[in-house]
C-alpha positions in Angstrom: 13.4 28.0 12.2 16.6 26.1 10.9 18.6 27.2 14.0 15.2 26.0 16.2 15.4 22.3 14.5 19.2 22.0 14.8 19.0 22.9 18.6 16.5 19.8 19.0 18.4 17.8 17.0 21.4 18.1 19.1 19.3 15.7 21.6 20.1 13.0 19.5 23.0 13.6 17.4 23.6 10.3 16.4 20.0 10.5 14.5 20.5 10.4 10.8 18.6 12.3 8.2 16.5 14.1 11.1 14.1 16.3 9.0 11.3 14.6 7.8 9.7 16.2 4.6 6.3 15.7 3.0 4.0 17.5 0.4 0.1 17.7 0.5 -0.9 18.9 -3.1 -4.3 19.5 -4.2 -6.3 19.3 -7.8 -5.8 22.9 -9.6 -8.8 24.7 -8.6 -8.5 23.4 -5.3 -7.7 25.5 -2.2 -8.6 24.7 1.2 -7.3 28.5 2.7 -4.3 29.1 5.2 -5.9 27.7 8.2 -7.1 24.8 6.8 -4.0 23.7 5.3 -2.4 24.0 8.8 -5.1 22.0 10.3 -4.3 19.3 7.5 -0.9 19.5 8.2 -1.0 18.7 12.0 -4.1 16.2 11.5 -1.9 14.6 8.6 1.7 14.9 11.2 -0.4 13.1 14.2 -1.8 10.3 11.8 1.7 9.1 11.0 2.8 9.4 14.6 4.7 12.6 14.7 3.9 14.7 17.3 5.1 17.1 20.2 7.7 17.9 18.0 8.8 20.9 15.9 6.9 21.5 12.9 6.5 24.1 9.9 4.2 24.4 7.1 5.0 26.1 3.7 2.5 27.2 1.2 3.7 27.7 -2.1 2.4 28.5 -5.6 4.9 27.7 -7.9 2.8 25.2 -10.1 -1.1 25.2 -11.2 -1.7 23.9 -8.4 -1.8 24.6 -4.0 0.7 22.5 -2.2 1.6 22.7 1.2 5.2 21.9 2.3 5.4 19.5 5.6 8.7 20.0 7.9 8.9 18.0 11.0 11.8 17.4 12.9 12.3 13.6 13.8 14.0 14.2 17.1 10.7 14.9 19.4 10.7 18.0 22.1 11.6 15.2 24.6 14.6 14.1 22.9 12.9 10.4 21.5 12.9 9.6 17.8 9.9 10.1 16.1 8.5 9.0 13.1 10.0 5.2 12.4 8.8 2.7 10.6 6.4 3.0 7.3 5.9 6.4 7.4 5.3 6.4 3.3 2.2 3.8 3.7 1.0 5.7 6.6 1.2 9.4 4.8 -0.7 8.0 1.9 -3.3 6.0 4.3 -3.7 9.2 6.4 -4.0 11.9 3.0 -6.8 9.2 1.7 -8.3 9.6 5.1 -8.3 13.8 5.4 -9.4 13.9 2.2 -12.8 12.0 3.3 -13.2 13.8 6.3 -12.8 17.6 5.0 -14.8 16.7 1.7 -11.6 17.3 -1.0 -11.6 16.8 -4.4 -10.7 13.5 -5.0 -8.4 12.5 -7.6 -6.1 9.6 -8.6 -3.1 12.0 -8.5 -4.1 14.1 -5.3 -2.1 12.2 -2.5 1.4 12.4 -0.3 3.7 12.7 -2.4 6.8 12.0 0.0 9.4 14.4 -2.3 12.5 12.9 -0.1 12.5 9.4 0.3 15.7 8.9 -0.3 15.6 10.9 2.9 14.7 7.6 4.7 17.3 5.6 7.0 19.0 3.1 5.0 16.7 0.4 7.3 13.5 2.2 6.7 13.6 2.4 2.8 14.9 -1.3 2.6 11.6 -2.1 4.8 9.5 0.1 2.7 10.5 -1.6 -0.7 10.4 -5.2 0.6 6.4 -3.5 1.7 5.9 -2.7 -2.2 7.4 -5.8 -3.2 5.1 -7.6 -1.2 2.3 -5.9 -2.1 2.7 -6.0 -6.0 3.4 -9.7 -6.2 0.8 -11.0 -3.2 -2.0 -10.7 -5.4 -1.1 -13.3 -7.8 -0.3 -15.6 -5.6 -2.6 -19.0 -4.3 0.2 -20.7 -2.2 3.3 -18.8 0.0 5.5 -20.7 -2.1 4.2 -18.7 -4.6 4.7 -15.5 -2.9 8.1 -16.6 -2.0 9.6 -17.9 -5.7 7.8 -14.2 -6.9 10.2 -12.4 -3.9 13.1 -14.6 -4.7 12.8 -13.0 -9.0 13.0 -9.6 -7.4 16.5 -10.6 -5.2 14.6 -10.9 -1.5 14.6 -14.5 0.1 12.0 -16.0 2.5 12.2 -17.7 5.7 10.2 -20.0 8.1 9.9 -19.9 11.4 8.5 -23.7 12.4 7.2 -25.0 15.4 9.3 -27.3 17.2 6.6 -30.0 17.9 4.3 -30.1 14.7 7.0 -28.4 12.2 4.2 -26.4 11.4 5.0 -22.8 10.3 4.3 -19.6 13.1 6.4 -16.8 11.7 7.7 -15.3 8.7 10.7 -12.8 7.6 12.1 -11.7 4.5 16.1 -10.4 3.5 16.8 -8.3 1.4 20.0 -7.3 0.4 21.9 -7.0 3.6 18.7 -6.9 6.2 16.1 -9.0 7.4 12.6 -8.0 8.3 9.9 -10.4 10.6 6.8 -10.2 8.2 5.2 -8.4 11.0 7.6 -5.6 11.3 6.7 -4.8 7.3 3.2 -4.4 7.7 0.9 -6.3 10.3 -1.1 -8.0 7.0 1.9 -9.7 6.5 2.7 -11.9 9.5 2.5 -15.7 8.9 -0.8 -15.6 9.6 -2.2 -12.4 8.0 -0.6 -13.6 4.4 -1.8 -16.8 5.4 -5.6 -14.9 5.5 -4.8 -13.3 2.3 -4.4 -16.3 0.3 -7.1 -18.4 1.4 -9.5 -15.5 0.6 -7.7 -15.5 -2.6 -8.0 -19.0 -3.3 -11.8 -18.7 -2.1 -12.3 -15.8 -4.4 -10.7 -18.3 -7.5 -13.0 -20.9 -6.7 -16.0 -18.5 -6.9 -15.1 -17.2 -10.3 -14.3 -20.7 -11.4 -18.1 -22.1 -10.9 -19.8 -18.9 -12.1 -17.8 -19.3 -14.8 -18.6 -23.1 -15.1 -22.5 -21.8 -14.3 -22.1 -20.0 -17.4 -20.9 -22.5 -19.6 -23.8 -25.0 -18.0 -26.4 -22.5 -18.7 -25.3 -21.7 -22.4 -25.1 -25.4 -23.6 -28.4 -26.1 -21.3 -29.5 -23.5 -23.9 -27.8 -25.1 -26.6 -29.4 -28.7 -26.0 -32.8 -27.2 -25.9 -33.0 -25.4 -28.8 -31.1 -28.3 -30.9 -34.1 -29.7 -32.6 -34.9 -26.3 -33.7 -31.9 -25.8 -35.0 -31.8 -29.0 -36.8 -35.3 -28.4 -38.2 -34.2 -25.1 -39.7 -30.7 -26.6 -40.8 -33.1 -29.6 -43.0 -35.5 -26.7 -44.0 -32.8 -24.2 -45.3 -31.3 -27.8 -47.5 -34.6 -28.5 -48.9 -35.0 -25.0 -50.1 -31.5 -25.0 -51.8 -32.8 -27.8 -53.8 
């Protein structure tokens, strides 16, 4: 198999790091049977875009628990590179995904767990932490200033694209360290105008749970108000009986 995948790879020599790697583990207890797992394998290899290309699946049971090894080589059987771009976000999207249609266990824990990402081009693990960056921080945010002060604490800088008419903006990118990324090429949620989407169902979602909190506060001294000359009555009562 080794000497299969280093024929391929001689298509493209100048590809870096060409074996992808990836882990499919399942809840102890848990085990879908050989031909399942190599139908999960493929399914799972063909929702993160890497296909017609060389592949092998490894079952061990070294822990408590089945996992299946995923080995696909990035140079494809017609010599183009496979498998660019967030391949992390797309394994975990596509294990959530097989894991609905087969009827697995679910569990917090059960997902791709991508053993090797170090195993990621420089460029594509640079792109995949500005993608987590993003995501942690966005959901504090109201404003993009907000977004972009929250980057700028974590060493990633923001830039504008403007139109030349209004000055209004149309596009987005992000450095970090020595590479720049359009907002688009991270993940399409966060072009100018998906982040821009984002936040104002943010803001909307504030300003609900601002006035049914006000609601509340209404309601209870409403309450309050009403049952005041009660409560005074009994307040007079209880004095008179302490004398």
């Amino acid at each position: 198999m080794a000497q299969d995948f280093q024929l391929q790879y001689q298509l493209r020599p100048e590809k870096e790091k060409p074996v992808f790697h990836a882990v499919l583990s399942f809840p102890t207890g848990e085990d879908p049977g050989d031909e399942k797992l190599v139908q999960l394998g493929r399914e799972f290899l063909e929702g993160i875009g890497m296909t017609n290309t060389q592949a092998a699946y490894i079952k061990h049971f070294d822990t408590s628990h089945v996992h299946v090894h995923i080995l696909a080589n990035r140079v494809g059987n017609s010599g183009e590179i496979i498998g660019e771009g967030m391949v992390i976000e797309r394994g975990i999207k596509t294990a959530r995904e097989l894991t609905r249609k087969y009827g697995l266990q679910t569990n917090e824990k059960k997902n791709l767990e991508l053993t090797n990402r170090e195993a990621l081009s420089d460029v594509a693990a640079k792109r995949y932490r500005l993608y987590e960056a993003i995501r942690d921080e966005l959901p504090a945010c109201r404003q993009l200033e907000d977004l972009e002060k929250r980057l700028l604490e974590r060493g990633i800088t923001t830039r504008y694209r403007l139109d030349s008419a209004t000055g209004a903006r149309v596009g987005v990118s992000f450095r970090i360290e020595n590479h720049a990324f359009k907002g688009s090429q991270v993940d399409k949620d966060f072009s100018i105008r998906g982040l821009g989407r984002q936040l104002a169902q943010q803001r909307v979602l504030e300003q609900e749970q601002t006035m049914k909190q006000e609601q509340k506060l209404e309601q209870a001294r409403k309450l309050v108000e009403e049952q005041r000359p009660e409560i005074v009555k009994e307040l007079r009562r209880g004095h008179r009986l302490r004398m």
